[in-house]
N, C-alpha and C positions, 0 to 999 in steps of 0.2 A: 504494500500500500504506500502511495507515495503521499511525503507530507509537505505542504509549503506553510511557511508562515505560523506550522503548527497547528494549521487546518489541514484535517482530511480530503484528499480530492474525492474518494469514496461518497462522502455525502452531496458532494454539489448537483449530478442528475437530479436526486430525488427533489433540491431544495429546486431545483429550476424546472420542476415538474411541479410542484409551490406555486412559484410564480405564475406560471403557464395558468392555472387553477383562478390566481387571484387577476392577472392581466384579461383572461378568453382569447386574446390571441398579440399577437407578436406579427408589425407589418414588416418583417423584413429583417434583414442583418444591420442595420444601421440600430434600429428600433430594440434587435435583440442584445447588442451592444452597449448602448445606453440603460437599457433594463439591468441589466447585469451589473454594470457599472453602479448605477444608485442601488441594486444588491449590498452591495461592497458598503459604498458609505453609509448605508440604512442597519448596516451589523452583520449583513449574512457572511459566514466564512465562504469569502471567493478566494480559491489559489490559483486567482491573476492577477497580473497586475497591469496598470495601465498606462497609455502615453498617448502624444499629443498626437492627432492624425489628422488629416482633410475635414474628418467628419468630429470632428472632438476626441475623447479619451477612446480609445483605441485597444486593445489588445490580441496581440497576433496569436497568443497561444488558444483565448478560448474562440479566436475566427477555427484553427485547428482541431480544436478540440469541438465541436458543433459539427464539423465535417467528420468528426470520429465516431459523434452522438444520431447524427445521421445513416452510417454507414451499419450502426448497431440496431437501427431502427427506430429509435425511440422519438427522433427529430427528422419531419419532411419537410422538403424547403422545395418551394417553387414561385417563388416570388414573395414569397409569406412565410411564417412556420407552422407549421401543425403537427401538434403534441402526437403521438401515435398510444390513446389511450389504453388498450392493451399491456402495450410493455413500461407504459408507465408505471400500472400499479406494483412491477416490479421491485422499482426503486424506494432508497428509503430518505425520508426529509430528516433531518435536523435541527428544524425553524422552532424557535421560541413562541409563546403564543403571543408575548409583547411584541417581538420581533414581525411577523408575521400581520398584527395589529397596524403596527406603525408603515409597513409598507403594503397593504390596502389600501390603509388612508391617502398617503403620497401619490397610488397612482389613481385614486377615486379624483383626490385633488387636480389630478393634471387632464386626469377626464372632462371636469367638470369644469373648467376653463378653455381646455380648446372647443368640448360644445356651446358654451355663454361666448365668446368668441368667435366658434366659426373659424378656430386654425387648425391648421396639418399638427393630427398631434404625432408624427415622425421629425416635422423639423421644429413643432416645438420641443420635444426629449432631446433632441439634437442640442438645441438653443442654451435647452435648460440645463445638462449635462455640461454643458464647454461653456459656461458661464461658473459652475459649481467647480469643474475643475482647475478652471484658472484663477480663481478664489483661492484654490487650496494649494495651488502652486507659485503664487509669488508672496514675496516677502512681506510679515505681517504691514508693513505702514502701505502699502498700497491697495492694502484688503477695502476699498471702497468703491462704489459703485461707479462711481463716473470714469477714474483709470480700468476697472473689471470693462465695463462697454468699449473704451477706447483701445483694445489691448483686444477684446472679443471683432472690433472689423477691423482692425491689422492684421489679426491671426484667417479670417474668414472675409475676405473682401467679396468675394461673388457670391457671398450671402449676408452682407452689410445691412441690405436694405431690407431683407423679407426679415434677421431677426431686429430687427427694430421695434418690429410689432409685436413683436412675442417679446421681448427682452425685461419691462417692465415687470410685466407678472410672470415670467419666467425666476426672476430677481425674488419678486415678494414670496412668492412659493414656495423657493430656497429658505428665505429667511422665517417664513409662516413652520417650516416642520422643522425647524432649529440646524439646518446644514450650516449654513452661512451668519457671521454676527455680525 
């Protein structure tokens, strides 16, 4: 059994067989990426880790490892994901039920703004995600909104303009389920 971080990879299916559960569905690999990602900073033991990429935090081992989850059956991708209920009940979760609690809510919350809204909720996770990550990766005195934006359309110019509109309450959201202070 392989350990990172002191977390088991053994439990992560089950926990993203959780998620699958609490999301109903996953638009994509951008989408499944970002979910994964706020895993992570929501408490779930993920053993990945992430970086900066075109589309926000990034990580190459679980794009690999989804292509591993796929090939085991448990994950269909064809433009979407689809959980393969079956071999899901396989698998075994981990999730706290606090745990578990708090990221319902999170993504109830991100539901429930891009429908009052009326935005893509894949590039709002995007938005929301590479705003959260770049919060957590510059040095505290710059942890403020106005350099986090100025620093989110240097890093993402050919999507300057569409997250604009999401950026505000992408921000609040962050700051409403205690990511960001």
């Amino acid at each position: 059994m392989r350990r990172e971080n002191g977390n088991s990879l053994y439990f992560f299916p089950g926990n993203l067989v959780e998620i699958f559960k609490i999301r109903k569905r996953i638009l994509g690999k951008v989408d499944l990426q970002k979910t994964v990602y706020f895993m992570k900073r929501l408490g779930v033991p993920v053993p990945f880790n992430f970086r900066w990429n075109i589309f926000g935090p990034y990580s190459y081992d679980l794009a690999h490892y989804c292509d591993h989850l796929a090939v085991e059956d448990l994950l269909r991708y064809s433009g979407k994901y689809v959980l393969n209920e079956t071999k899901a009940k396989t698998y075994v979760s981990n999730l706290q039920t606090r745990t578990r609690e708090r990221i319902e809510r999170f993504f109830q919350k991100i539901e429930e703004v891009c429908d009052r809204h009326d935005y893509n909720s894949v590039y709002f996770i995007e938005c929301t995600a590479s705003l959260d990550f770049i919060f957590m990766n510059v040095p505290k005195q710059c942890r403020k909104k106005g350099p986090i934006y100025s620093l989110l359309d240097a890093l993402k110019p050919e999507k300057a303009e569409l997250f604009r509109r999401f950026r505000e309450d992408a921000w609040n959201l962050l700051f409403t389920e205690g990511l960001i202070q």
